[in-house]
N, C-alpha and C positions, 0 to 999 in steps of 0.2 A: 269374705270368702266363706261359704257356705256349705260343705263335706258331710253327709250324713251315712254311715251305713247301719248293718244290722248283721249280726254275729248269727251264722250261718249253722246252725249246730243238727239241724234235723233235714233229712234228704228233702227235698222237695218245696217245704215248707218258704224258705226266702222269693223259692222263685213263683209260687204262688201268691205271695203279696206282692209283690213288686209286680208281675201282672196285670192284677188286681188294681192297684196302685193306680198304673199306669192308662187303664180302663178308664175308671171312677174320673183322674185329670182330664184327660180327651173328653171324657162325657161332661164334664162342666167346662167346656170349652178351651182351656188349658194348651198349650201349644207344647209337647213334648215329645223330646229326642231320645235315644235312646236304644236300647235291646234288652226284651225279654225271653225267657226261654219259650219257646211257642208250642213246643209239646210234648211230652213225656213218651219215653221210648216205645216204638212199639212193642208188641210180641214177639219174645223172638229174637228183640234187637241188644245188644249192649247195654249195660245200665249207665255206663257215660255216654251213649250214642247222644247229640242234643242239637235242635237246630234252634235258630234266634231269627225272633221277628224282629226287622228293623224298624225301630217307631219315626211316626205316627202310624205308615202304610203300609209298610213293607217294602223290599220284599223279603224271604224266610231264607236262612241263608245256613245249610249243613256245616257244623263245624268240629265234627269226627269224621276222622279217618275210617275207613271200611278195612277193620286188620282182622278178621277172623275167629270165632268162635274161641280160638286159643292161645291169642297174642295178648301179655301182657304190657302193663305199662301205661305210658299217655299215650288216646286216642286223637290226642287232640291234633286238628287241622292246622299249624299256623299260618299259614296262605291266605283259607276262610276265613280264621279269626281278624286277620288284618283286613279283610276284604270289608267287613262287618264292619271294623275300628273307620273305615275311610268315607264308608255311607254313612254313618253318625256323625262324623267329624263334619260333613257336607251340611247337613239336616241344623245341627247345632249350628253353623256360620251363617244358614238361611233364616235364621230365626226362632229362637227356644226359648221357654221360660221355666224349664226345671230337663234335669238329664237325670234318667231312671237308667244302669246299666245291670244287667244281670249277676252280675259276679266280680270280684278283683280276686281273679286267679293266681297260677303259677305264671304263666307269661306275662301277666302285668306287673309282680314281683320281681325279674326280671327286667322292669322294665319296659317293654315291651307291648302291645296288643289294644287295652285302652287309656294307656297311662297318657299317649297326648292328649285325646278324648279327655280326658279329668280334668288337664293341664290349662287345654283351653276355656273350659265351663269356668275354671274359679279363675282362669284369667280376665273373662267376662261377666262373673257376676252371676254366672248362672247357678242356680242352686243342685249339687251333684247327690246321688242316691247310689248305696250300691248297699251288695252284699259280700261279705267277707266269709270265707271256713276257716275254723282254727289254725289248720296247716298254713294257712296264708297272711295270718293276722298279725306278726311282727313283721314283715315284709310291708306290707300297709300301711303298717302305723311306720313305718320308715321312711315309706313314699309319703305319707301325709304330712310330716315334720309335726303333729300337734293342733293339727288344722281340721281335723275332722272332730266327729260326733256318735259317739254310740245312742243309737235309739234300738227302742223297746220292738222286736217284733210284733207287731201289733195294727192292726191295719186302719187304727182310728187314731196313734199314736204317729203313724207315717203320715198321712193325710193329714193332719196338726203342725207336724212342722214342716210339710210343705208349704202351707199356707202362712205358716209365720214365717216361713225362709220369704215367702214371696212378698209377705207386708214390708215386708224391710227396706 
């Protein structure tokens, strides 16, 4: 079983390599599942606003709620996010060789959102990527039992052990 994440500590930054990441596989041929964040909010918009490109194709799937300039709280959609959880879950049974997911949040702490999505990758063998935030990171490591891997943010350190998760 094969778990890797990356300790999540600067806005933006995880969900830029794991993009990246996830680019760079597909472009050297790579069959990969998965969701990345697909674009940084607009002008204007929320700074949790965030929609997720389903990989390999799509499609882009909004996973904020629209609550208004002055609603605090989680934005978050859980309907979307599961809608998301169900098209990967498809994607990864049709055939994958590594699953890149954007984040293990508060609803996959929880339980919830892509915890089967993980469930099934190391039930299969497939090699899992994700990214963790501090707030979420005993939660994680509690869903992982021990089974996972901190790697290095780093975008030549990611692509290194996907490819040794994949020699294996």
């Amino acid at each position: 079983m094969t778990l890797g994440y990356i300790l999540a500590e600067t806005r933006g930054e995880a969900d830029r390599l794991l993009a990246e990441l996830a680019a760079r596989l597909q472009g050297e041929g790579r069959v990969v599942a998965g969701v990345v964040q697909s674009r940084a909010p607009s002008p204007g918009a929320h700074p949790c606003d965030m929609e997720l490109a389903v990989l390999p194709e799509g499609p882009e799937i909004g996973i904020s709620q629209r609550l208004g300039g002055g609603a605090r709280g989680c934005r978050l959609d859980p309907a979307s996010l599961e809608d998301a959880a169900v098209a990967v879950s498809a994607r990864l049974s049709a055939g994958a060789e590594v699953l890149i997911l954007n984040k293990f949040g508060a609803h996959e702490g929880s339980g919830r959102g892509f915890c089967p999505v993980l469930a099934l990758a190391l039930e299969q063998g497939i090699p899992a990527l994700t990214a963790v935030n501090p707030r979420n990171l005993e939660s994680f490591l509690a869903f992982t039992g021990g089974l996972e891997t901190r790697l290095e943010a780093d975008a030549h350190a990611l692509h290194a052990w996907v490819e040794a998760a994949l020699a294996r």
